[in-house]
BAKEVO-975140 format. One record per residue (C-alpha): residue in three letters; x, z, y. Coordinates in steps of 0.5 Angstrom, whole numbers, plus 500, padded with zeros to 3 digits. Example, Ala and Ser with C-alpha at 12.3 -4.5 7.8 and 13.67 -1.06 7.14 Angstrom:
BEGIN
Ala525516491Ser527514498
***
This chain:
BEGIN
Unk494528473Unk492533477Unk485530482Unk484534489Unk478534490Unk478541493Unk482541498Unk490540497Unk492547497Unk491546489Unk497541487Unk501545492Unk500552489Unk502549482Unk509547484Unk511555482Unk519554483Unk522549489Unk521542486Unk527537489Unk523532491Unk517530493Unk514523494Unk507522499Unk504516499Unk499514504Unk495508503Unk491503508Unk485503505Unk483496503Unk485493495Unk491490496Unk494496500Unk491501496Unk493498489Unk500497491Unk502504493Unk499506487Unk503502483Unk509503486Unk508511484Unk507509477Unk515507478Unk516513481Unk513518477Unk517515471Unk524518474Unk520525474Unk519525481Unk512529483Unk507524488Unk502525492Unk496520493Unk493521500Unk486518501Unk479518503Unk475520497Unk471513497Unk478509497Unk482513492Unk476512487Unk477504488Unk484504487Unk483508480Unk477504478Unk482498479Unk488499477Unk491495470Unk496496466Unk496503466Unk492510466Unk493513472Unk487519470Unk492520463Unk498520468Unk502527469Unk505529476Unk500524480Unk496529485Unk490526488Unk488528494Unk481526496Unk479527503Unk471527505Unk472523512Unk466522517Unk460516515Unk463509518Unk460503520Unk460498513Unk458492515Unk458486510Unk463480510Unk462474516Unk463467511Unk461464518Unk466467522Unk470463527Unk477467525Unk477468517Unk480474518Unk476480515Unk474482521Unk468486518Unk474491516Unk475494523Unk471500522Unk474502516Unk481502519Unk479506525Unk476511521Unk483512517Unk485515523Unk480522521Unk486524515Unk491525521Unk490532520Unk489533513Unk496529512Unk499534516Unk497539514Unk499536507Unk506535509Unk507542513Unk505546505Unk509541502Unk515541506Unk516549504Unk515548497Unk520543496Unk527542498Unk526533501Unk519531503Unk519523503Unk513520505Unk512513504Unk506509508Unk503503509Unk505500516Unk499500519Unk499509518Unk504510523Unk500515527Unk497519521Unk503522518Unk506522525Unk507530523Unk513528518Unk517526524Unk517534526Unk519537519Unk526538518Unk526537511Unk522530512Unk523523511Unk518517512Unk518510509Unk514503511Unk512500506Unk510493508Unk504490504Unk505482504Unk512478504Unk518479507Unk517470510Unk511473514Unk515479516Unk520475518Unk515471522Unk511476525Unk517480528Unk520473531Unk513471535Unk512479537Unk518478541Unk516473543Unk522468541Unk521461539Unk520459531Unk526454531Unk527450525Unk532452520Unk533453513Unk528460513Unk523457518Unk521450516Unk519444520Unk511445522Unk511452519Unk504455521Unk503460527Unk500467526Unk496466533Unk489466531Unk489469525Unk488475527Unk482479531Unk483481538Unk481488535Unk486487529Unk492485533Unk491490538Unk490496532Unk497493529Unk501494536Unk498501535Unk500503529Unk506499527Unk510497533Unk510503536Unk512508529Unk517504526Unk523507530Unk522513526Unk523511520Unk529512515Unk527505511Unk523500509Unk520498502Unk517491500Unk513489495Unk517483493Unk523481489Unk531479491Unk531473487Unk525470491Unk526473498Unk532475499Unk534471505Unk528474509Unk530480506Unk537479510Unk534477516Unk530483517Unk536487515Unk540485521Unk534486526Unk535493524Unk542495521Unk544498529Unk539503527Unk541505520Unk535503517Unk535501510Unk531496506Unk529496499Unk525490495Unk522494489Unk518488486Unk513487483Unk509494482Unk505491478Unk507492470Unk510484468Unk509488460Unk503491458Unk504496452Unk499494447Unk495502447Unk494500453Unk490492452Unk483494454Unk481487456Unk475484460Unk472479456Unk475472460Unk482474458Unk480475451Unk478467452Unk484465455Unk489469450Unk486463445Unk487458449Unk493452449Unk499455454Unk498451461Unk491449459Unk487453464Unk487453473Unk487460475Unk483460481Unk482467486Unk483468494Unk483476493Unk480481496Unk478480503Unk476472503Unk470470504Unk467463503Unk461460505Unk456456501Unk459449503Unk466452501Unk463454494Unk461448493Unk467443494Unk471448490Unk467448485Unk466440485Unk474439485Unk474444479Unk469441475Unk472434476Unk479436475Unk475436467Unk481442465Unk478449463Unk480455468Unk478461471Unk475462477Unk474469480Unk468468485Unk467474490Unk465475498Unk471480500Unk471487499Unk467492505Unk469498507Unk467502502Unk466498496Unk460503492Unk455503498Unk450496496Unk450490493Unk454484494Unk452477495Unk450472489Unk452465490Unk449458486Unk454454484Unk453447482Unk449446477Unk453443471Unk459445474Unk488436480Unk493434476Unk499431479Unk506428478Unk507434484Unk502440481Unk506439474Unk513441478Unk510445481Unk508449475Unk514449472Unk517452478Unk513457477Unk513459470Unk520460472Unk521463477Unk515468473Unk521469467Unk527471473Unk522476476Unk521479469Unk527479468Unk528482474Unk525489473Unk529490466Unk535493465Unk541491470Unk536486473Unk536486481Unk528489483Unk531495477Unk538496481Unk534496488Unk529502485Unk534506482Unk538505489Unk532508493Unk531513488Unk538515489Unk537516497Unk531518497Unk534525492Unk540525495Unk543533496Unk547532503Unk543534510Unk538530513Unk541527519Unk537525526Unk535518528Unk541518533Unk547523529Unk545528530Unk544534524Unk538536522Unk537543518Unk536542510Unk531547510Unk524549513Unk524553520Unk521560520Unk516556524Unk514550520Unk514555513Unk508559518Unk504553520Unk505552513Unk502557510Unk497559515Unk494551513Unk494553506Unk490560507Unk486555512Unk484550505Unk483557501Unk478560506Unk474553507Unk474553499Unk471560499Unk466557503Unk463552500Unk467547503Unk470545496Unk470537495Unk470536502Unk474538508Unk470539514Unk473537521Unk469541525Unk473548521Unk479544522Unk480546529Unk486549530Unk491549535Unk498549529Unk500543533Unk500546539Unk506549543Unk512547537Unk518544540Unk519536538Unk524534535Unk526527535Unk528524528Unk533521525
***
């Protein structure tokens, strides 16, 4: 594993001789975006294809510090890219918000912004390195790798970070189209208006209406044999632009191999307990209550009278190494149903399909092997509207390339090291080229 924290020059020069294939990875940093990309790379890095893991420093440390299952430090062909931006407003989560949306984390996404040049910089030396690029961003990183749109050997993915069925249903309200009751969209099925901040929604309408028309495909965090009929519906919206989608769920390993079981102590309780014997309860990552919440959830769990496990935290900040978190009182002396135990015996089935849906011949496998089959393949790529690229670098790209590394070089010689300093970056590289519509 090959941690970047001088600047990206250094897992660049490494690649000796052209490497086939190369994969760019670049995050939303916020957990649950960050986690998946990073999984996802487990999976990539396991059919011998190098990754790149861009992000800020603070972001990549928390996807490493967090991530199960494996040991992302202890894996070959994972380059981390750790980028220094600019100090960013962290303000701590609002329980008493009016909208439950995380809005506290507006700031952090906005700084995200500051890695649009490091990224392209990125792309353009790796473009001349290896024979495909493939970058794979999260759908609300559109303009950070804006660059890849003009490298002829270049192709970038959306990944989306939530379920095809909240897609589906954002894509339907974005056009403005009425939700009408069928089988994909059930009666009283709820509107995303008011979920999101004003700020938030005006964020999204930046940075993914406006860049997904230049992507090759999409990738989703999900299974077929759960969504496949949004996954159907989303395909179709798109089949006249030849953009291709891929279910390669779930990223997170469904097996973990004993070498690897460092356990914190609550799993340890729950591996002696009875099967079906214990309420797991967790609201993720950006979900924060307040304390008269707190306190009804732990009334209905302490009268359930079943054991469980309840992971009690406010919602992450911006950067989650910067103070402390709030600290709640529970109760002191801290549901079952015909419909919960139905309700559990299709989960627990739908558990085993989805296991089996990554093992050998299973339908996520399939789909993986399907991605990585276009992701390498050696024919040309072509334009967005037929029109061929050329396979390899321009003379112009390979310069603007080489002159970004001599660039990293020099900062390093420099005293820039562990950082990149955006006021040494001023270059005018992306000046005067010609645009080139992709794909």
């Amino acid at each position: 594993m090959a941690n970047q924290q001088d600047p990206p020059s250094h897992g660049i020069n490494d690649l000796t001789k052209q490497a086939q294939v190369v994969v760019v990875m670049v995050p939303l940093p916020a957990q649950g975006h960050l986690n998946q990309l990073l999984q996802l790379s487990r999976l990539i890095l396991s059919h011998n294809i190098p990754v790149h893991y861009v992000g800020a420093t603070t972001h990549n440390r928390q996807a490493k510090q967090r991530v199960h299952g494996w040991d992302p430090n202890a894996a070959a062909n994972i380059h981390f890219h750790d980028i220094e931006i600019p100090p960013f407003h962290c303000p701590l989560p609002n329980p008493k918000a009016k909208i439950k949306f995380p809005s506290h984390l507006q700031p952090v996404f906005n700084a995200s912004s500051q890695l649009t040049k490091p990224v392209s910089m990125l792309l353009r030396a790796l473009s001349c390195k290896a024979r495909k690029v493939i970058v794979i961003h999260d759908s609300l990183m559109g303009s950070v790798i804006e660059e890849a749109r003009f490298l002829s050997n270049a192709e970038s993915y959306t990944f989306h970070s939530v379920s095809a069925f909240a897609i589906s249903l954002y894509e339907r309200e974005r056009e403005g189209k009425v939700i009408e009751e069928n089988v994909l969209f059930p009666r009283n099925t709820p509107s995303l208006e008011g979920c999101f901040t004003d700020e938030f929604a005006d964020f999204v309408d930046c940075h993914y209406s406006k860049y997904q028309k230049f992507n090759t495909g999409r990738v989703y965090n999900t299974c077929k044999l759960v969504e496949s009929a949004y996954l159907d519906f989303l395909e179709k919206d798109t089949i006249k632009e030849g953009i291709k989608h891929w279910a390669l769920g779930p990223f997170n390993p469904v097996t973990i191999p004993e070498s690897s079981k460092k356990q914190h102590f609550c799993l340890e309780w729950l591996d002696k307990q009875a099967k079906n014997t214990v309420i797991y309860v967790s609201f993720g990552t950006t979900t924060t209550f307040d304390d008269e919440q707190i306190k009804e959830l732990a009334i209905g769990l302490r009268e359930s009278k079943k054991k469980f496990i309840w992971v009690l935290r406010d919602g992450d900040k911006g950067d989650v190494f910067n103070g402390e978190e709030r600290r709640t009182e529970l109760p002191k002396g801290l549901m079952a149903s015909t419909e919960g135990d139905e309700m559990r015996k299709r989960a627990a089935e739908m558990g085993e399909s989805v296991r089996g849906s990554v093992a050998e011949g299973g339908v996520s496998r399939m789909e993986m092997e399907s991605f990585i089959a276009h992701i390498t393949r050696k024919n040309s790529i072509k334009y967005k509207y037929g029109h061929r690229k050329q396979s390899l670098c321009c003379a112009s790209e390979k310069l603007r390339a080489k002159e970004s590394v001599s660039l990293l070089i020099n900062c390093n010689k420099e005293g820039y090291s562990s950082s990149w300093s955006h006021k040494r970056f001023r270059t005018n590289n992306l000046r005067g080229r010609k645009r080139v519509d992709k794909f």
